[in-house]
C-alpha positions in Angstrom: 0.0 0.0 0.0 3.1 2.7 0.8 4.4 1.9 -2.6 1.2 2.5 -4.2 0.4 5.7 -2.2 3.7 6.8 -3.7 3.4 6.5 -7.4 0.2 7.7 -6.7 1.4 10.5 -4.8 4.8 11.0 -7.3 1.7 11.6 -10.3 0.2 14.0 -8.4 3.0 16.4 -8.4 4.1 15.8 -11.2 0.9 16.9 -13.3 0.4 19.8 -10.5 3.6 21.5 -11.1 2.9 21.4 -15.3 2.9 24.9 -16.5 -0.2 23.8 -17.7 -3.2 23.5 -15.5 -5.4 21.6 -18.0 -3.4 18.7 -16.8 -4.9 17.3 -13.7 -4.7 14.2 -10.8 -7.2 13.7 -8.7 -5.8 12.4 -5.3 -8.8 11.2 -3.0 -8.3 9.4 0.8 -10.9 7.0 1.4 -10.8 5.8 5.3 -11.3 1.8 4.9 -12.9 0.6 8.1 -11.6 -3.1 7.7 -7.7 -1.8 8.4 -5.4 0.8 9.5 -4.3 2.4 6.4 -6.2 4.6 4.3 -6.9 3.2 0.7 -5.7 5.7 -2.0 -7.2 6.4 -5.0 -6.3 9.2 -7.8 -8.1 9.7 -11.5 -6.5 12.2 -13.7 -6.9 12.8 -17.4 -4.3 13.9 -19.8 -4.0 16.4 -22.7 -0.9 16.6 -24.4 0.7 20.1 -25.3 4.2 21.4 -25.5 3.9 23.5 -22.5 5.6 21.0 -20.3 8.1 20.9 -18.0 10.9 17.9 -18.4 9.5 15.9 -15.2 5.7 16.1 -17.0 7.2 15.0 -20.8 9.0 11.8 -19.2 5.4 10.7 -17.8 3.8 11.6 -21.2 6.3 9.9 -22.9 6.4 6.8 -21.6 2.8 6.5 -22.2 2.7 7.8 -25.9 5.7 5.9 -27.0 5.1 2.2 -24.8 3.1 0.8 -27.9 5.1 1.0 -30.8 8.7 0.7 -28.1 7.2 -2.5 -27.2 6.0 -4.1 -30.2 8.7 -6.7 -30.6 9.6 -7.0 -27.2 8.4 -10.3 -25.4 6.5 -9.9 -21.9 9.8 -10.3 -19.9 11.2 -7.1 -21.3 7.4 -5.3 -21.4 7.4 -5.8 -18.0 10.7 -4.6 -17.3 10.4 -1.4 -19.3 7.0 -1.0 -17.0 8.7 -1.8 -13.9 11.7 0.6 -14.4 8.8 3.5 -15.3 7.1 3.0 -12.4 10.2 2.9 -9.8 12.3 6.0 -11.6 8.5 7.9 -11.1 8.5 7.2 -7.2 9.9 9.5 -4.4 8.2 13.0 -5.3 6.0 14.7 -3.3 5.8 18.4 -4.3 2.3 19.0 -3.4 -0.3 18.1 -1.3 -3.7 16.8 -1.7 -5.9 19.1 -0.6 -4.1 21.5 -3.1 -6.2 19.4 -5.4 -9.4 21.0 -5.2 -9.4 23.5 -7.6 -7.8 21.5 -10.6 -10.7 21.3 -13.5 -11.1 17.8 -15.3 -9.9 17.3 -18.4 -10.8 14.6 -20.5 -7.0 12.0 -21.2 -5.8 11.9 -25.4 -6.5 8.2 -27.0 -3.4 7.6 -27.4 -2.2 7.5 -23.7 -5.8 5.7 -23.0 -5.0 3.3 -25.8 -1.7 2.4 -24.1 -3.3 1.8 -20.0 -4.7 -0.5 -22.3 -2.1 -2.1 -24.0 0.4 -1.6 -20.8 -2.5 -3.6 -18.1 -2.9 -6.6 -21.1 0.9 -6.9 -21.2 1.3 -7.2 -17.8 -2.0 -9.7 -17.6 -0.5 -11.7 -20.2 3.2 -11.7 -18.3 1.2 -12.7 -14.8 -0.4 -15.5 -16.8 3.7 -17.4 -17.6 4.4 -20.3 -16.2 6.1 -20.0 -13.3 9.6 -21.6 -13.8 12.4 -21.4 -11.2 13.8 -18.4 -13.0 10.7 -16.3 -12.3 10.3 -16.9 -8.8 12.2 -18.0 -5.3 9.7 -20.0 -3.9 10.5 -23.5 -4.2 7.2 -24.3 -2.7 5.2 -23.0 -6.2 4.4 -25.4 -8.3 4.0 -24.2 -12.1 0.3 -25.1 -11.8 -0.4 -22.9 -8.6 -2.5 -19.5 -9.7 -0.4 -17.0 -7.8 0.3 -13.2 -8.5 3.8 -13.2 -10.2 3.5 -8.8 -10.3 5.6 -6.9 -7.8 3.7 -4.7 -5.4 4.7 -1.7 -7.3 3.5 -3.2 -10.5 0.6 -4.6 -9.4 -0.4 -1.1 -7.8 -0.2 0.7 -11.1 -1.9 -1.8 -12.6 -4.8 -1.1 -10.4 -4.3 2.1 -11.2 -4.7 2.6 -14.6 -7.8 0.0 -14.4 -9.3 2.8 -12.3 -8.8 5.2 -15.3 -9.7 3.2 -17.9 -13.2 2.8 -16.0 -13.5 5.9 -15.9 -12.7 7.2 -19.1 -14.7 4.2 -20.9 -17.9 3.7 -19.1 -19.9 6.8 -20.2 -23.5 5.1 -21.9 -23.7 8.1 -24.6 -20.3 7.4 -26.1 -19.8 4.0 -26.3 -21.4 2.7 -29.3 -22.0 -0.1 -31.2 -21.9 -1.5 -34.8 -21.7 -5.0 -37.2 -18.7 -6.5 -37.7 -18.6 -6.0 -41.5 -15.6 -7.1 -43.8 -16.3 -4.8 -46.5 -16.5 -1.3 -44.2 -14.1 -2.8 -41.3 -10.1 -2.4 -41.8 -8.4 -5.8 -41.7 -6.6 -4.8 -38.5 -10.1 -4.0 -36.3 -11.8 -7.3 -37.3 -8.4 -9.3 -36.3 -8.7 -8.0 -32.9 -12.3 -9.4 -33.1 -11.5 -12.7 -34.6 -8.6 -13.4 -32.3 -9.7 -12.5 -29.0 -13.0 -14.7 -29.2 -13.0 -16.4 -26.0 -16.8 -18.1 -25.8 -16.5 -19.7 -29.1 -13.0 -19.3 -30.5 -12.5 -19.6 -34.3 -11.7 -22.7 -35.7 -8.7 -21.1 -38.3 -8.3 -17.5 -36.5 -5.6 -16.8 -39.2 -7.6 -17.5 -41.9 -11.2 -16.7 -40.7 -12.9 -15.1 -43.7 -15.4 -17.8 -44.4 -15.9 -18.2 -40.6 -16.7 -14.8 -40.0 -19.1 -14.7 -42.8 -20.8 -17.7 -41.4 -20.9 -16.3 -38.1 -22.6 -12.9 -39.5 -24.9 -14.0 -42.7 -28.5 -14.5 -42.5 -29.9 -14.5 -39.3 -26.9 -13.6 -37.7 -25.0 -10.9 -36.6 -21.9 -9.6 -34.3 -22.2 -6.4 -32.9 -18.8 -4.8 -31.7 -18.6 -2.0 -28.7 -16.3 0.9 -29.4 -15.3 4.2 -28.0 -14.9 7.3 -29.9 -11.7 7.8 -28.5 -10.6 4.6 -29.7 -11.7 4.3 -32.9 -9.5 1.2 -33.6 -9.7 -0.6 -30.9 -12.8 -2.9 -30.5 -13.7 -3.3 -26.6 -16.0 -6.4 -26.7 -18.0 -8.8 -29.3 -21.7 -9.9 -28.6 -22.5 -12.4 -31.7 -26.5 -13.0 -32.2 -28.7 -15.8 -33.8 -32.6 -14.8 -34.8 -34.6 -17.8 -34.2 -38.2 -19.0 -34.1 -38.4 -19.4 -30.3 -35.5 -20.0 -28.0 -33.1 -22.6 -29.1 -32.0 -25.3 -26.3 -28.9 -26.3 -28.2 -25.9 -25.0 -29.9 -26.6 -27.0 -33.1 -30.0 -24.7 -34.3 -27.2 -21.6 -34.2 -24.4 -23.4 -35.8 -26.6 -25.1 -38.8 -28.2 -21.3 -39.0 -31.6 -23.1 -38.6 -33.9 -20.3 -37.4 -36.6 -22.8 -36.3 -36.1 -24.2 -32.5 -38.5 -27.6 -33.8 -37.5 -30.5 -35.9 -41.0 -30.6 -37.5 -40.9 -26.9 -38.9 -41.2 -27.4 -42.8 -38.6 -26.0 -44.9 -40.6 -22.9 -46.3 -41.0 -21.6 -42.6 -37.7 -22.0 -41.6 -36.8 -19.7 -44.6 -39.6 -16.9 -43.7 -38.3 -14.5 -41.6 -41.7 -13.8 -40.6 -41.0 -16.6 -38.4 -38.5 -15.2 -36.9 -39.1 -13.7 -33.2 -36.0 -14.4 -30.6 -32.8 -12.8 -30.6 -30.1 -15.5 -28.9 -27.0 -13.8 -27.4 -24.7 -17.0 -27.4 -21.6 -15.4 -27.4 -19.9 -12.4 -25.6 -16.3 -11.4 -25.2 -14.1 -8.5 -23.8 -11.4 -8.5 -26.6 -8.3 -7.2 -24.4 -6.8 -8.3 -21.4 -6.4 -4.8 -20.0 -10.1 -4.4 -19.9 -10.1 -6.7 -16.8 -12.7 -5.3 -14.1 -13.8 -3.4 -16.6 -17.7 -4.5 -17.0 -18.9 -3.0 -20.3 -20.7 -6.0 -21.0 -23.9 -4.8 -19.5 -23.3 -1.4 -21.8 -23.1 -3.9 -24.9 -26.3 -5.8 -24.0 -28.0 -2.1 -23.9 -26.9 -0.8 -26.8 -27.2 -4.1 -28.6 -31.3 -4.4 -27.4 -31.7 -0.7 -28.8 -29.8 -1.7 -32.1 -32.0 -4.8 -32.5 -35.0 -3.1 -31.6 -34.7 -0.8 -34.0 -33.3 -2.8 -37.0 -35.4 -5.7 -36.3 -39.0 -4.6 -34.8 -40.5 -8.2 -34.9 -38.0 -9.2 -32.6 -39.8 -10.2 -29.4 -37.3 -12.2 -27.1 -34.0 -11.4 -26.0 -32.3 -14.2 -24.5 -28.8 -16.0 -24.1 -27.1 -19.2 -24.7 -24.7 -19.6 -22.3 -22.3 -21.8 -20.8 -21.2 -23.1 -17.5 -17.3 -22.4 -17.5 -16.6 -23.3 -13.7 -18.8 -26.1 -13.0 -16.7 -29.1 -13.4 -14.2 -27.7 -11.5 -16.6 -26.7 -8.9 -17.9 -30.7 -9.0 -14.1 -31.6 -8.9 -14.2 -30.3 -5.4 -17.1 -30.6 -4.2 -18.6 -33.9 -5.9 -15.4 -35.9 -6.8 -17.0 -39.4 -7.0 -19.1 -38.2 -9.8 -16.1 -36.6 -11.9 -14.1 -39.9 -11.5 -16.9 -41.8 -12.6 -17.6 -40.4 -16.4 -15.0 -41.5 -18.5 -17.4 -41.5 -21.5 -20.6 -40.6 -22.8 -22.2 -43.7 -21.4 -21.0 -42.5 -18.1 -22.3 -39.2 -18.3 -25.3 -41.1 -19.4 -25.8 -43.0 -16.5 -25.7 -40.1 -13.8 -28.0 -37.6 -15.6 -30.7 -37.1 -13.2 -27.8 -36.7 -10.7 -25.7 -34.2 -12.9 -29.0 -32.6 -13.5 -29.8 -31.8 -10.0 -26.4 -30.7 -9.0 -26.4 -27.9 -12.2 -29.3 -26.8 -11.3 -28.4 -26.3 -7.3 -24.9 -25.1 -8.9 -26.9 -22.1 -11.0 -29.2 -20.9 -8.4 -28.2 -21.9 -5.1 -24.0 -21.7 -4.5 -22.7 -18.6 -3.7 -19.3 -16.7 -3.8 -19.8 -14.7 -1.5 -22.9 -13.6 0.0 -25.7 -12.7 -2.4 -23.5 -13.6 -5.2 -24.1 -16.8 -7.3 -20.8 -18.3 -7.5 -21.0 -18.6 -11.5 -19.2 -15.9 -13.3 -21.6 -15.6 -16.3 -25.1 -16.2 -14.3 -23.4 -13.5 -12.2 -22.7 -11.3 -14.8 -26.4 -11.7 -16.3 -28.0 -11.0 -13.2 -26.7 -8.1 -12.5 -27.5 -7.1 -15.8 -31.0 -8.0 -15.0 -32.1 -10.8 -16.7 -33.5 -14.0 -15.3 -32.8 -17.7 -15.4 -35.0 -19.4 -18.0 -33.7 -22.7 -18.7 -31.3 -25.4 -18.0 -30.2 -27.1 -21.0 -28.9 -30.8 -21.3 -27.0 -31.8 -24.6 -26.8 -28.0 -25.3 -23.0 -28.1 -26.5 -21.1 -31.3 -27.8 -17.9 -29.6 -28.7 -14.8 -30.4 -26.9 -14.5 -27.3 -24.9 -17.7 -27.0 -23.2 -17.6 -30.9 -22.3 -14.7 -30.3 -20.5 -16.2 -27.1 -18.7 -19.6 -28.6 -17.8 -20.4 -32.0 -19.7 -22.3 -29.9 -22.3 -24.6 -28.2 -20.1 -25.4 -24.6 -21.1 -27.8 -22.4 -19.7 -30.4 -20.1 -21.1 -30.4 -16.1 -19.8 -34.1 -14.2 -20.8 -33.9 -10.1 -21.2 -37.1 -8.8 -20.2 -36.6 -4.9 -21.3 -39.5 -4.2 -18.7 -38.0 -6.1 -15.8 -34.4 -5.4 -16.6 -34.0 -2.5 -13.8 -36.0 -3.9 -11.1 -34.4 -7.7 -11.6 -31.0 -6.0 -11.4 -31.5 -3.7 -8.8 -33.1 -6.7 -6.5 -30.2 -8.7 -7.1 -27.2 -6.0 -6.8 -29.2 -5.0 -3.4 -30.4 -8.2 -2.2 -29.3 -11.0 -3.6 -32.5 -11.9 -5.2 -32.1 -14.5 -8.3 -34.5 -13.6 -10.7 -36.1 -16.9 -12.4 -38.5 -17.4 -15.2 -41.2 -20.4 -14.3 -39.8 -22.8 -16.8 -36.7 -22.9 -14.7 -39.2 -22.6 -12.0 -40.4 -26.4 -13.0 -36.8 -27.8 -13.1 -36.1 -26.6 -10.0 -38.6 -27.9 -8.3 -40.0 -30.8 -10.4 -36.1 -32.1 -12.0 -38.4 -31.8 -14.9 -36.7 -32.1 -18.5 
């Protein structure tokens, strides 16, 4: 905490003393009851200019140059040109905090926000190495043990520029979205799309033209979040299926089969008057330095307006999601079922079982209290929508059998219950269901 208090201090007079006052840090002491220290926190914004002292241009620099410095470093020296930034900007404390007061707000360049970006996935994707016995001296690691391989310094300024990222990002009237489009989107925008899928991952991300126009022809669609600050730089991905009804299975959006039935006849599955459901089955932040960064609920938004508008037929919003942490979670607490499928015959013979324990996993497990301990039910519920479905068989592929035996689970959007479902669950915990899920819950019902 003393080393963070002193970058964040070291900042503060640095930007203060500027012969420029548009240049600003904000330096606030919030009293945390749970310790003895006070938690720091600073925002400042940026505008660059040539009225600078030296002191003011090294902190500029750094930050305007780190991209293209960088590019062919590999993480070991990224992380050393970071580290030796932030411990050559320590020891400086020209001016105090309360002479912060009168500073006006300025808003930061995109550039320098473009490279808090960069600079947090770098050091995300360095903290993510192996460990090896070169990279640490505790003997009692092992390479598989999730530990936190950033210095306290580093890992400070990391929080840091999270803090201003947030910020500087999260403002509903700017952030926009559109469709991924090949023919209007430069090769190096849809890349960043392509290869930082993380729900449903390309199959050939270097090659992904046919793949990309499978994933956005008819009766599909990927809408991208971006920030007019950052015109090149795609935040996060939300790819959509229209469907008659809401699908159970990832093989209706896949085939492109707008019809949730198997007896549909092949003239309605081809009228879109059919067509009534829009199926979120994918969404993805598409850089690592956008971690605790929640735009996702500002993509759902802007994506329900963008549907709503384009698409006024369009009656249901829902998701297809999966389970990412539930095998693990079995692992732990349910070993003798994890040890007993070793094939699909296996999995077979412990449905009803596997059945129940999903469904307790979804609503009842907690991370803490009033929190569902799944990331993505978490992350829906808080956006406001409700539980609808638990789905068996949903997803064969190799990847979600390994994260949940193929059991995905439907999210529904009401637009009229969105603010009431979210504020009952951010407030009290309250999982909001729809009576479908209801009936499995209560009935083991499939």
């Amino acid at each position: 905490m003393l080393a963070r208090n002193n970058i964040l201090k070291h900042f503060n007079s640095i930007i203060l003393n500027s012969s420029n006052k548009q240049n600003i840090f904000i330096y606030n002491t919030i009293n945390n009851n749970n310790s003895n220290y006070n938690k720091s926190r600073m925002h400042f914004s940026t505008l660059i200019n040539n009225n600078r002292n030296e002191e003011d241009n090294d902190v500029n620099k750094f930050f305007k140059d780190y991209i293209y410095k960088s590019t062919n470093y590999s993480l070991e020296q990224k992380k050393k040109l970071i580290e030796s930034f932030v411990l050559d900007s320590q020891g400086s404390n020209k001016i105090s905090k309360e002479k912060i007061r009168d500073i006006n707000i300025s808003p930061i360049s995109s550039d320098i926000l473009e490279s808090f970006i960069k600079i947090r996935d770098d050091l995300e994707k360095y903290n993510c190495l192996p460990i090896t016995t070169t990279t640490t001296t505790n003997t009692n690691i092992s390479p598989s043990t999730p530990t936190n391989r950033l210095s306290e310094q580093l890992y400070s300024f990391d929080t840091l520029l999270g803090e201003l990222i947030k910020e500087n990002l999260k403002n509903h009237n700017k952030l926009y979205c559109k469709p991924l489009d090949l023919e209007k989107m430069e090769p190096r925008i849809w890349r960043q799309i392509v290869e930082n899928e993380a729900v449903h991952p390309y199959e050939n991300p270097l090659n992904p033209i046919d793949e990309i126009k499978q994933r956005t022809g008819k009766n599909r669609t990927c809408l991208v979040l971006f920030h007019p600050l950052l015109p090149n730089m795609p935040l996060m991905s939300l790819y959509i299926a229209f469907t008659n009804g809401i699908p159970n299975n990832m093989q209706i959006i896949e085939n492109n089969n707008p019809s949730t039935t198997t007896t549909t006849t092949t003239n309605k599955i081809n009228d879109n008057d059919f067509i009534d459901s829009a199926i979120f089955y994918s969404i993805s932040s598409l850089h690592k330095g956008l971690g605790g960064v929640n735009l996702g609920h500002i993509l759902i938004t802007k994506a329900v307006e963008f549907i709503r508008l384009d698409k006024p037929e369009i009656k249901n919003f829902c998701t297809l999601s999966p389970l990412p942490r539930f095998r693990k979670y079995l692992s732990k607490s349910h070993p003798q079922f994890v040890e007993h499928i070793k094939d699909r015959a296996s999995l077979e013979e412990v449905k009803p079982q596997l059945q129940s324990l999903a469904l307790n996993y979804i609503f009842k497990e907690k991370s803490k209290p009033n929190r569902v301990f799944d990331p993505v039910c978490n992350f829906h519920l808080k956006n406001g929508a409700s539980i609808y479905r638990l789905n068996w068989d949903a997803d064969e592929s190799e990847k979600r059998i390994d994260e949940s035996y193929g059991i995905m689970i439907n999210y529904l959007y009401e637009i009229e219950k969105l603010e009431s479902n979210s504020k009952n669950y951010i407030e009290k915990g309250t999982v909001s269901t729809n009576q479908i899920f209801d009936n499995q819950y209560k009935n083991n019902s499939f």
